[in-house]
mmJSON file of the N, C-alpha and C atoms, coordinates in Angstrom:
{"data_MODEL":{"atom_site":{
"group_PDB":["ATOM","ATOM","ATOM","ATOM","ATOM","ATOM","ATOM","ATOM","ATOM","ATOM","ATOM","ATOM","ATOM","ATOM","ATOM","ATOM","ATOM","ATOM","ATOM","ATOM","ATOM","ATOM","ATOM","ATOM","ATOM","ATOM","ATOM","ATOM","ATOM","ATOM","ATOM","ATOM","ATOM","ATOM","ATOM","ATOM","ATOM","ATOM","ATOM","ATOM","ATOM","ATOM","ATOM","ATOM","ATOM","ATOM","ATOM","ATOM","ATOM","ATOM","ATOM","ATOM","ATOM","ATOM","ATOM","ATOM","ATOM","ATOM","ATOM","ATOM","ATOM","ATOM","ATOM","ATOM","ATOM","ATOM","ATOM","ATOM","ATOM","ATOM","ATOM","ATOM","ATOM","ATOM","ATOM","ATOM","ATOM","ATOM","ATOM","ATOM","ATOM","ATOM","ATOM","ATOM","ATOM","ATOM","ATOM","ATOM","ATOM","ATOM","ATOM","ATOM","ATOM","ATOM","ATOM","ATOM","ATOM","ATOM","ATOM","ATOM","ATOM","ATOM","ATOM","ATOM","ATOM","ATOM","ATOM","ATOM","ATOM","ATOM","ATOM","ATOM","ATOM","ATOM","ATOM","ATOM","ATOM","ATOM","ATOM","ATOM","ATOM","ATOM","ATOM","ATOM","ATOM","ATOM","ATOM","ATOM","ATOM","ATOM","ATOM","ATOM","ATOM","ATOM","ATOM","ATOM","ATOM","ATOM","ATOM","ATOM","ATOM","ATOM","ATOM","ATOM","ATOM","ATOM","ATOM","ATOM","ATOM","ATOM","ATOM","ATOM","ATOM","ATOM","ATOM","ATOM","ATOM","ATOM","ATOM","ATOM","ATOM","ATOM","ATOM","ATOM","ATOM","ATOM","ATOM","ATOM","ATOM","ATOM","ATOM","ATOM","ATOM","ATOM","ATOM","ATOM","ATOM","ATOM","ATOM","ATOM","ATOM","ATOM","ATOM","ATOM","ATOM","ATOM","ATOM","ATOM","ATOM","ATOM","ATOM","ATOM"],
"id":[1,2,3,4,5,6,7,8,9,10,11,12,13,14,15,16,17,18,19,20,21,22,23,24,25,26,27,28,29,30,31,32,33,34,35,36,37,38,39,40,41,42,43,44,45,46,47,48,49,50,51,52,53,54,55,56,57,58,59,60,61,62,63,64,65,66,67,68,69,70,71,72,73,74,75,76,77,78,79,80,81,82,83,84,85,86,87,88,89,90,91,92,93,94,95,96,97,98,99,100,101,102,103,104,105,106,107,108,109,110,111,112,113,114,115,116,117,118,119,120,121,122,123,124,125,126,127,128,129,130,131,132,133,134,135,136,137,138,139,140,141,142,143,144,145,146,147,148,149,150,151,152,153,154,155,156,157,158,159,160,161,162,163,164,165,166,167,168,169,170,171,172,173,174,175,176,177,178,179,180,181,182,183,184,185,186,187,188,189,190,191,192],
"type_symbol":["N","C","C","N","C","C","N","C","C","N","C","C","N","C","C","N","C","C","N","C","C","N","C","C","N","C","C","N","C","C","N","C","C","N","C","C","N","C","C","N","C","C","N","C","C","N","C","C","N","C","C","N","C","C","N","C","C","N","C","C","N","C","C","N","C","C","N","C","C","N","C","C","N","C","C","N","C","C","N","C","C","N","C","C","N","C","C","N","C","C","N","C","C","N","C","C","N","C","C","N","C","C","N","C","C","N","C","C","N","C","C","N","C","C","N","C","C","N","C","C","N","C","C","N","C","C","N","C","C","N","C","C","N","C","C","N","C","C","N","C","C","N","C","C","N","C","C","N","C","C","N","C","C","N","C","C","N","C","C","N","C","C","N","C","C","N","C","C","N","C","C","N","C","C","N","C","C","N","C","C","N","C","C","N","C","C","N","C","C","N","C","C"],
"label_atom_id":["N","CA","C","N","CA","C","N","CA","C","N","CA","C","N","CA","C","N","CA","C","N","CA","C","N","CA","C","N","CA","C","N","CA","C","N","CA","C","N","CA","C","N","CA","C","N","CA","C","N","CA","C","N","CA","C","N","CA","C","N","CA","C","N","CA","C","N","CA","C","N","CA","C","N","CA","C","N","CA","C","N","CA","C","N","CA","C","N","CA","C","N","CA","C","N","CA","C","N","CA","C","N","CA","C","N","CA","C","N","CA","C","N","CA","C","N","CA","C","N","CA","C","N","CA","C","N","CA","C","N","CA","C","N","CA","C","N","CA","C","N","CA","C","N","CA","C","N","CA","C","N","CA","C","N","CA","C","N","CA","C","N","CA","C","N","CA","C","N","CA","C","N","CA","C","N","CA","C","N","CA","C","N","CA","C","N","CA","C","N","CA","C","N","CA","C","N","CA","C","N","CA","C","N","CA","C","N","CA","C","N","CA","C","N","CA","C","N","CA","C","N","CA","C"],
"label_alt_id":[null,null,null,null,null,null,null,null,null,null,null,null,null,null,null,null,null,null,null,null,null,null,null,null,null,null,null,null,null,null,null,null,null,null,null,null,null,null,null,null,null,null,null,null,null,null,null,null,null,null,null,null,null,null,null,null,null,null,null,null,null,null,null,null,null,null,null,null,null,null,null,null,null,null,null,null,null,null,null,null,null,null,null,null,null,null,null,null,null,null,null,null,null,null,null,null,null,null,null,null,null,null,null,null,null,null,null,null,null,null,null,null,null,null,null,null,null,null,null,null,null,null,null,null,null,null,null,null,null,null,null,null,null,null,null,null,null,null,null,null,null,null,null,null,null,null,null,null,null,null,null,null,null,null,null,null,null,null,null,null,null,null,null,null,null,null,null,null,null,null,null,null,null,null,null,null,null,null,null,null,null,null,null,null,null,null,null,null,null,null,null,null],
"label_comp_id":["UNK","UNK","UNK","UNK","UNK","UNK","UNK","UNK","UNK","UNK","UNK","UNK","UNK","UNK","UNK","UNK","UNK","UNK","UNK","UNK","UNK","UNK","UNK","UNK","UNK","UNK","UNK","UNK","UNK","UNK","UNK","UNK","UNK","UNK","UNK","UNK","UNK","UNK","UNK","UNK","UNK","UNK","UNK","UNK","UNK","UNK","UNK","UNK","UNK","UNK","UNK","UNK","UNK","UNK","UNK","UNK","UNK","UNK","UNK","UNK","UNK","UNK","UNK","UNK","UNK","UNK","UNK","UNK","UNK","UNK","UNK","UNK","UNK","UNK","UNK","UNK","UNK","UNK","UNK","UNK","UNK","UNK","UNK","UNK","UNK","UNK","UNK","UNK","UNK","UNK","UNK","UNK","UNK","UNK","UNK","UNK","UNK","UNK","UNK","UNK","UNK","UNK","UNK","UNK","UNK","UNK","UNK","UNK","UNK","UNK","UNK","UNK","UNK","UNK","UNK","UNK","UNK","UNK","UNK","UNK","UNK","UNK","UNK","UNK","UNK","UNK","UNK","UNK","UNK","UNK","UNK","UNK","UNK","UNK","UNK","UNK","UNK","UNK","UNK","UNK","UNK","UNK","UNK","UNK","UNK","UNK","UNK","UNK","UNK","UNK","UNK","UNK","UNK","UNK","UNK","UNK","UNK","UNK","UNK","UNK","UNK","UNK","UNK","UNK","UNK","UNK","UNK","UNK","UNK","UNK","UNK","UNK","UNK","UNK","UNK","UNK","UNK","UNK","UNK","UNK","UNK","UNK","UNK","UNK","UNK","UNK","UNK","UNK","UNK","UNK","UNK","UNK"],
"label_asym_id":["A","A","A","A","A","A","A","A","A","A","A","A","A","A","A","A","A","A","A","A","A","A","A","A","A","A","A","A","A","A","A","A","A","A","A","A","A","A","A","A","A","A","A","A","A","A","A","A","A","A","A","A","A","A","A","A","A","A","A","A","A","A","A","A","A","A","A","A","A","A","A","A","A","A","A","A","A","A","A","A","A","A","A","A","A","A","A","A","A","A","A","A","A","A","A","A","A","A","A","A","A","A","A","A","A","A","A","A","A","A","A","A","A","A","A","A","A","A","A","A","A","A","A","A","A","A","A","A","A","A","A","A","A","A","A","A","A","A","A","A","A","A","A","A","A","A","A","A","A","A","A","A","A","A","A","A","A","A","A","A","A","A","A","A","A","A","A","A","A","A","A","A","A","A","A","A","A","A","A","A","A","A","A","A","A","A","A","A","A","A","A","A"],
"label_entity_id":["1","1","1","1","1","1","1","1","1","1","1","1","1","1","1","1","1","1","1","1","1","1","1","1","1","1","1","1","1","1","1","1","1","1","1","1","1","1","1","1","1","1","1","1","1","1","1","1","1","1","1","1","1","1","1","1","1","1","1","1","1","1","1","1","1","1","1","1","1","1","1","1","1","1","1","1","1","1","1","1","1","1","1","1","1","1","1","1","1","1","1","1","1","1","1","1","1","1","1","1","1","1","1","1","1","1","1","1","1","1","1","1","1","1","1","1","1","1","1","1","1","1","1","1","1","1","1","1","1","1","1","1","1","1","1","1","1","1","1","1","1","1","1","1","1","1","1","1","1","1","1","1","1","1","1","1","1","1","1","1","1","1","1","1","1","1","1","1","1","1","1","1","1","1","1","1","1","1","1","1","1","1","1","1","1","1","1","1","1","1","1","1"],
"label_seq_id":[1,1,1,2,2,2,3,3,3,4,4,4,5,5,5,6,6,6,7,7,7,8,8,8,9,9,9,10,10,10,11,11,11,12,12,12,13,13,13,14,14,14,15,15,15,16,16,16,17,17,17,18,18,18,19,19,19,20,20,20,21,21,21,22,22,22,23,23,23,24,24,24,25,25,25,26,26,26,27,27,27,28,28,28,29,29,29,30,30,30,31,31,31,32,32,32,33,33,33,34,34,34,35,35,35,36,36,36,37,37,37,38,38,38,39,39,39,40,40,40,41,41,41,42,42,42,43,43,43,44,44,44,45,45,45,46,46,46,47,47,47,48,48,48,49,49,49,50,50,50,51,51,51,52,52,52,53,53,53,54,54,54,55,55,55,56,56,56,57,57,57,58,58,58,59,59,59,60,60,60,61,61,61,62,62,62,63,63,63,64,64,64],
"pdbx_PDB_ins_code":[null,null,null,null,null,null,null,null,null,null,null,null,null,null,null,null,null,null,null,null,null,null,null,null,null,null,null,null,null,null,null,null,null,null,null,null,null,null,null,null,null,null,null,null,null,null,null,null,null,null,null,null,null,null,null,null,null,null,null,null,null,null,null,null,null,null,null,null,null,null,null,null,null,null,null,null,null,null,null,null,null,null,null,null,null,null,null,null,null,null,null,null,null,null,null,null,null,null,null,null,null,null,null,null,null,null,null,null,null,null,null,null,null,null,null,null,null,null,null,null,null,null,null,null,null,null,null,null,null,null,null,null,null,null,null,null,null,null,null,null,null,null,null,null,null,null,null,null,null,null,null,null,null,null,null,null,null,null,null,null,null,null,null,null,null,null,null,null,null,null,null,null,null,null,null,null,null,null,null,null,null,null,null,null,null,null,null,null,null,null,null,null],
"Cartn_x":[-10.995,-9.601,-9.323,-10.321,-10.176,-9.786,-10.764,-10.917,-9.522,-8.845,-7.351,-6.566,-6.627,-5.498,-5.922,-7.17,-7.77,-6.905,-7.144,-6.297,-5.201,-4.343,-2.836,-2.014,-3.084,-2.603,-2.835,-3.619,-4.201,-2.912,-2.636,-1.555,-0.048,-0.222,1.133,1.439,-0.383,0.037,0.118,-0.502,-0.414,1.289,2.209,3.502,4.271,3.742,4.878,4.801,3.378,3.08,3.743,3.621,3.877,5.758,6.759,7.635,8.473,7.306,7.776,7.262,6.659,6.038,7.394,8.11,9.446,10.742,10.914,12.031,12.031,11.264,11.124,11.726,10.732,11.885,12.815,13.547,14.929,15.578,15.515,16.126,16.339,15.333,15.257,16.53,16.057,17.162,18.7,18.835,20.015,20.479,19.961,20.051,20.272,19.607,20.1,21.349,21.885,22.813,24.367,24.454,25.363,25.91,25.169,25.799,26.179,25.35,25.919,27.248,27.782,28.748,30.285,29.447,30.522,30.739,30.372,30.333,31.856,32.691,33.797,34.582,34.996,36.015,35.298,34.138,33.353,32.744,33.056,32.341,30.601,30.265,28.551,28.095,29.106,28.999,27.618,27.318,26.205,24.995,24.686,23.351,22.964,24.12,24.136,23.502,24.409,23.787,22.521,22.316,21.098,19.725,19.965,19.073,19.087,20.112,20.092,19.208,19.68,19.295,17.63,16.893,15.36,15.487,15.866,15.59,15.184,16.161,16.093,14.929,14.424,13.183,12.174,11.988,10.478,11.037,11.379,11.923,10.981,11.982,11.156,9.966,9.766,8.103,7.526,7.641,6.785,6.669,7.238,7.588,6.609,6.301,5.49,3.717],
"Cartn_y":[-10.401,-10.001,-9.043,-7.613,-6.99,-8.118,-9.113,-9.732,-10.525,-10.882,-11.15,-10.177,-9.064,-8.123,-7.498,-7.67,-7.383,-8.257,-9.152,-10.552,-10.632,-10.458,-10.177,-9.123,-7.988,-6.789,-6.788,-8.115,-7.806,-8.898,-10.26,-10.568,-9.918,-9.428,-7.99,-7.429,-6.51,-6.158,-6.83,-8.148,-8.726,-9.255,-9.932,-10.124,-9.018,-7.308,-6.644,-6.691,-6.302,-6.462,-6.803,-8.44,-9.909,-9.359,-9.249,-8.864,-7.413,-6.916,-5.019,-6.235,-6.564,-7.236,-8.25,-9.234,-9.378,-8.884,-8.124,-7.467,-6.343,-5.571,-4.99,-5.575,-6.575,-6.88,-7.352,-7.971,-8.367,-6.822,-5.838,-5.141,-4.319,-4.355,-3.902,-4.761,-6.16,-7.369,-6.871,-6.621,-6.086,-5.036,-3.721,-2.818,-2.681,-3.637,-4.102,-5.057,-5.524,-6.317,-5.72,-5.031,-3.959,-3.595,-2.51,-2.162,-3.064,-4.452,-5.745,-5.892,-5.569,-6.244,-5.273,-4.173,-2.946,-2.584,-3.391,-2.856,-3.532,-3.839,-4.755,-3.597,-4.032,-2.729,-1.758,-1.731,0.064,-0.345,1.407,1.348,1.002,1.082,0.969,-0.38,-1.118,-2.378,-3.277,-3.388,-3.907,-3.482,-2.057,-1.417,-1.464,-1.294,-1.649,-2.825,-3.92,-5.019,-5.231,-5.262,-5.223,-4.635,-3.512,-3.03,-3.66,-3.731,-4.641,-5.433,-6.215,-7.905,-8.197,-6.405,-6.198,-5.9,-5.304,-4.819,-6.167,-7.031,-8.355,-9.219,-9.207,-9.769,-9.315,-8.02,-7.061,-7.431,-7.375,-7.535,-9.273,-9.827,-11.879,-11.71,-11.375,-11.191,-10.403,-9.848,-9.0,-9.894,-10.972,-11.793,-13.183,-13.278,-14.111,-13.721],
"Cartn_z":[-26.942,-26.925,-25.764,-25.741,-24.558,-23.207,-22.616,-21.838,-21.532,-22.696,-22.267,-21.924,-22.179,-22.351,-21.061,-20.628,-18.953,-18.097,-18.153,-17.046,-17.409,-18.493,-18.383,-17.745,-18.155,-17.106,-15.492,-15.099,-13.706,-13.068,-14.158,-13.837,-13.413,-14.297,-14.177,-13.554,-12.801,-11.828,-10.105,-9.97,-9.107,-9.163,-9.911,-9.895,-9.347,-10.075,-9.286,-7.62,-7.506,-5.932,-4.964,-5.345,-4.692,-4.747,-5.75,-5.87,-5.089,-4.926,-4.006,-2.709,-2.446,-0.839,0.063,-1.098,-1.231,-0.661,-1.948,-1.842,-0.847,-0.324,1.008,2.059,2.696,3.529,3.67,2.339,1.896,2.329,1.542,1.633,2.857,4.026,5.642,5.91,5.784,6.28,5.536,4.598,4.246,5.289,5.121,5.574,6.953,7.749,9.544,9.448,8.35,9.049,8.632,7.955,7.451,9.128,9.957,11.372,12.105,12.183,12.777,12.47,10.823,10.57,11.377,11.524,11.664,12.976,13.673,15.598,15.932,15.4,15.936,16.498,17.548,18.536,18.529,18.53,19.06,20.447,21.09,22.393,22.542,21.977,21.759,20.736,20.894,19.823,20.547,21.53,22.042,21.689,21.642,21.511,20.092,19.328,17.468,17.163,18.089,17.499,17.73,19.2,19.221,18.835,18.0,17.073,15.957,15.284,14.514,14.095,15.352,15.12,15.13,16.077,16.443,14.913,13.402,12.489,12.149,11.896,11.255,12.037,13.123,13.523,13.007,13.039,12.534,11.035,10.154,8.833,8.652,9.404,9.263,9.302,10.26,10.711,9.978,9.422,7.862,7.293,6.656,5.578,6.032,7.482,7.448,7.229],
"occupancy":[1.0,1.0,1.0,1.0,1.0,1.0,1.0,1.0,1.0,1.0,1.0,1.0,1.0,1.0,1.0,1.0,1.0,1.0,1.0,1.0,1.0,1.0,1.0,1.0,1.0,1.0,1.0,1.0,1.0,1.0,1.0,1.0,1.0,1.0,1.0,1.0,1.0,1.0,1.0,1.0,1.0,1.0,1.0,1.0,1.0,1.0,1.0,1.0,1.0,1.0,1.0,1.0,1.0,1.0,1.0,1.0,1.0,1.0,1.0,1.0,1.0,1.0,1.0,1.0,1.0,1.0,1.0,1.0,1.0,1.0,1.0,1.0,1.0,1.0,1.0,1.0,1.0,1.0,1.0,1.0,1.0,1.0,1.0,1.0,1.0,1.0,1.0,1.0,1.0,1.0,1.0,1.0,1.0,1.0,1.0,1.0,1.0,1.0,1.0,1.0,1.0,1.0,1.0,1.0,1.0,1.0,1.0,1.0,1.0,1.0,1.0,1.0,1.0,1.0,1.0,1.0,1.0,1.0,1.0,1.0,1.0,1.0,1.0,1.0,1.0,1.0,1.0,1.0,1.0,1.0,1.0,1.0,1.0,1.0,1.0,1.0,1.0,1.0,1.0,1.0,1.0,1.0,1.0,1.0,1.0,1.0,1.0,1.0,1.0,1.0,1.0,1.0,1.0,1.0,1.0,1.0,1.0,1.0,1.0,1.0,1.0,1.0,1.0,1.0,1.0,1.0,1.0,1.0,1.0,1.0,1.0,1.0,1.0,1.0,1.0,1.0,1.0,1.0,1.0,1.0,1.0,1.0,1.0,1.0,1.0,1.0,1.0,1.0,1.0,1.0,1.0,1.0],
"B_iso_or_equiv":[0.0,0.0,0.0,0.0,0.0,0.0,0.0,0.0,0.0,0.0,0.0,0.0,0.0,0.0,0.0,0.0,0.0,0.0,0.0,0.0,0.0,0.0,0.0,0.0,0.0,0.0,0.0,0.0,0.0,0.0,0.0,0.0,0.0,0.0,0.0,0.0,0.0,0.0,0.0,0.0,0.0,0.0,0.0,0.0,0.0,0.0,0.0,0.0,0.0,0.0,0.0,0.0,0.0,0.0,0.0,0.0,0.0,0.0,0.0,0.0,0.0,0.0,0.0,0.0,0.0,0.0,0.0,0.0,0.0,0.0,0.0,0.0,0.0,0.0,0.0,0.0,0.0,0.0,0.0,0.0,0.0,0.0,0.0,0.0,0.0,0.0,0.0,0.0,0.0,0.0,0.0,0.0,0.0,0.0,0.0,0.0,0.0,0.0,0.0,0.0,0.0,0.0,0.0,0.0,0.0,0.0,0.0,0.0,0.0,0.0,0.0,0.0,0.0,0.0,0.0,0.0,0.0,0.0,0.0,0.0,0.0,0.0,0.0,0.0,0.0,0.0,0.0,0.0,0.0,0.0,0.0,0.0,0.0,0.0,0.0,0.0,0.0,0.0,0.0,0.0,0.0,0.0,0.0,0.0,0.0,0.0,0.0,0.0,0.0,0.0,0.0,0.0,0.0,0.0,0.0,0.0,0.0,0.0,0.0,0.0,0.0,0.0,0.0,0.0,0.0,0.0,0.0,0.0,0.0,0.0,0.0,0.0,0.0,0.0,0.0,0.0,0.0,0.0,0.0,0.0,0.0,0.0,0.0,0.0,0.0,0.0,0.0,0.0,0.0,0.0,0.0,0.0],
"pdbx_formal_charge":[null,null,null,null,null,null,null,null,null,null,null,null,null,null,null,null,null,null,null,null,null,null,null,null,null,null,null,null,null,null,null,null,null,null,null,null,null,null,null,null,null,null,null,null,null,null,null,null,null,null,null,null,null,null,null,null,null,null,null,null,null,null,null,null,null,null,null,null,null,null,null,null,null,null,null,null,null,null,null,null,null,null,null,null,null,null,null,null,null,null,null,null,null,null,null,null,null,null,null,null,null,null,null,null,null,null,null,null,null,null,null,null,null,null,null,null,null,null,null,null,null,null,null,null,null,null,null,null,null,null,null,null,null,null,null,null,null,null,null,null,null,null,null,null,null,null,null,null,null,null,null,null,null,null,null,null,null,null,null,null,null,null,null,null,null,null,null,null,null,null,null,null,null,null,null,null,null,null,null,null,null,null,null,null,null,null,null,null,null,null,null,null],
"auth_seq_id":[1,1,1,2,2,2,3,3,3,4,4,4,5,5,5,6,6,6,7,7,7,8,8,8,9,9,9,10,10,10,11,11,11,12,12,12,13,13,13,14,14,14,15,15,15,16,16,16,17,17,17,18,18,18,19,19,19,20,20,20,21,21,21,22,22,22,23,23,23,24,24,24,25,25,25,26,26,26,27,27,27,28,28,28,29,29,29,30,30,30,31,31,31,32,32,32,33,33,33,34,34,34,35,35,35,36,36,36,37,37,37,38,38,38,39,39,39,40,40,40,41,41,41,42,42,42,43,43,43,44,44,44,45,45,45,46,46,46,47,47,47,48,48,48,49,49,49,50,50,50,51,51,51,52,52,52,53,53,53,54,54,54,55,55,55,56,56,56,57,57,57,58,58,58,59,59,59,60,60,60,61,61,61,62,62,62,63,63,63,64,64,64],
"auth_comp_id":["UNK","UNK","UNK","UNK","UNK","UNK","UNK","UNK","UNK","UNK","UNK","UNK","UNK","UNK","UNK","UNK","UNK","UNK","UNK","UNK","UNK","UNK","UNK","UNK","UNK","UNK","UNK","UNK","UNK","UNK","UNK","UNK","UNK","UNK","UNK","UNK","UNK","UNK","UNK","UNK","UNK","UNK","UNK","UNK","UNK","UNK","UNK","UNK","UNK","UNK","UNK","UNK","UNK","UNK","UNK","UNK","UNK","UNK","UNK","UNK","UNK","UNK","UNK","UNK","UNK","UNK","UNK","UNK","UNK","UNK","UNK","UNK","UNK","UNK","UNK","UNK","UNK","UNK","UNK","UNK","UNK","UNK","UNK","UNK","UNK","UNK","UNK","UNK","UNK","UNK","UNK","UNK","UNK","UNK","UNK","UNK","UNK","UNK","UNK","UNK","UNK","UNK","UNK","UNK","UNK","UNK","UNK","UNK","UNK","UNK","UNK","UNK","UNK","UNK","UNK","UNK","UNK","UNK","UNK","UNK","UNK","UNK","UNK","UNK","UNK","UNK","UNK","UNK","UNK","UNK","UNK","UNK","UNK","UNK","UNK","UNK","UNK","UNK","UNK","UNK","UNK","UNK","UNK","UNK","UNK","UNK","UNK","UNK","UNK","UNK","UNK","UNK","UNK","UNK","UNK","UNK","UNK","UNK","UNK","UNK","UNK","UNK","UNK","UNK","UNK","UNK","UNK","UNK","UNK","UNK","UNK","UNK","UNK","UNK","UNK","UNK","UNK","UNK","UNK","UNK","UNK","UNK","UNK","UNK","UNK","UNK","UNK","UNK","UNK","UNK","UNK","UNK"],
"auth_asym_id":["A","A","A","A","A","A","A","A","A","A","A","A","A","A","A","A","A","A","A","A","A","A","A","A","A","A","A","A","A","A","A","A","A","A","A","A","A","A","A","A","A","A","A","A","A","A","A","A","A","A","A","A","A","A","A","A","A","A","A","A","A","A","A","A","A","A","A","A","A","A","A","A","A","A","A","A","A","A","A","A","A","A","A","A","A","A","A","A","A","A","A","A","A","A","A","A","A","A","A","A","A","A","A","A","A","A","A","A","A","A","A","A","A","A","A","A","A","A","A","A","A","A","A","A","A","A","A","A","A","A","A","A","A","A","A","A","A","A","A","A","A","A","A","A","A","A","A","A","A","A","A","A","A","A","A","A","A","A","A","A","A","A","A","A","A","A","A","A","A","A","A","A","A","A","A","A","A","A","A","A","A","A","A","A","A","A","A","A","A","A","A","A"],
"auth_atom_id":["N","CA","C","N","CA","C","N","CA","C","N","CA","C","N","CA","C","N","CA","C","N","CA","C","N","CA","C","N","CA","C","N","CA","C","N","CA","C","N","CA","C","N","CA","C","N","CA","C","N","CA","C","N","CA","C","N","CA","C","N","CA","C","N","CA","C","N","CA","C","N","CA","C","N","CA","C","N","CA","C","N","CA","C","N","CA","C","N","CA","C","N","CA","C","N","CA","C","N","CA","C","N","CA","C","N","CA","C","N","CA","C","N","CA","C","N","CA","C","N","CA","C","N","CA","C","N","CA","C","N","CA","C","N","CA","C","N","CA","C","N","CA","C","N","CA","C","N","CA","C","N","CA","C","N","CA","C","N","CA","C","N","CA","C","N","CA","C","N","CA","C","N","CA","C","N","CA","C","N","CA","C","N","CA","C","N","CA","C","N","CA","C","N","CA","C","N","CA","C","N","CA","C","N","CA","C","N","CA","C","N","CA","C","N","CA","C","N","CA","C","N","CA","C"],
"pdbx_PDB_model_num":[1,1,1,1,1,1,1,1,1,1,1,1,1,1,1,1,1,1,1,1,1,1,1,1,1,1,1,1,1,1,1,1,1,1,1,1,1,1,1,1,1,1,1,1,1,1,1,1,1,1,1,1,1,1,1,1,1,1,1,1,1,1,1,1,1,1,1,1,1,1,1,1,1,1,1,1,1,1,1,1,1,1,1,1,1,1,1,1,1,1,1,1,1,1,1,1,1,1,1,1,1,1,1,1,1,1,1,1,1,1,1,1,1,1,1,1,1,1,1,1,1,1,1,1,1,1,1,1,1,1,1,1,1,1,1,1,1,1,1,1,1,1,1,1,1,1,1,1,1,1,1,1,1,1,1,1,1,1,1,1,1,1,1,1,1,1,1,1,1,1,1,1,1,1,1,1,1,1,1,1,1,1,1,1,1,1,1,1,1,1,1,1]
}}}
């Protein structure tokens, strides 16, 4: 019985993992495209985006 309640918990904790490993860079990718959305008529609307858009690359590229 121990021996199940071992591998259910190891399950458990491998799901949150896999799930925080996820949602991380979902949430970078969120978080860079927010200023993308907001550069319209600003003087510095170029340099925004383009950070940005480097957030959302390093963000993908985690994920692979």
């Amino acid at each position: 019985m121990k021996n199940r309640t071992e591998r259910l918990a190891s399950i458990g904790m491998l799901a949150t993992g896999l799930a925080h490993e996820i949602k991380s860079p979902l949430a970078a990718l969120l978080t860079a495209t927010h200023p993308a959305q907001d550069v319209k008529d600003k003087q510095d609307a170029g340099a925004k985006l383009e950070k940005s858009l480097q957030n959302v690359v390093e963000s993908t590229t985690w994920c692979d």
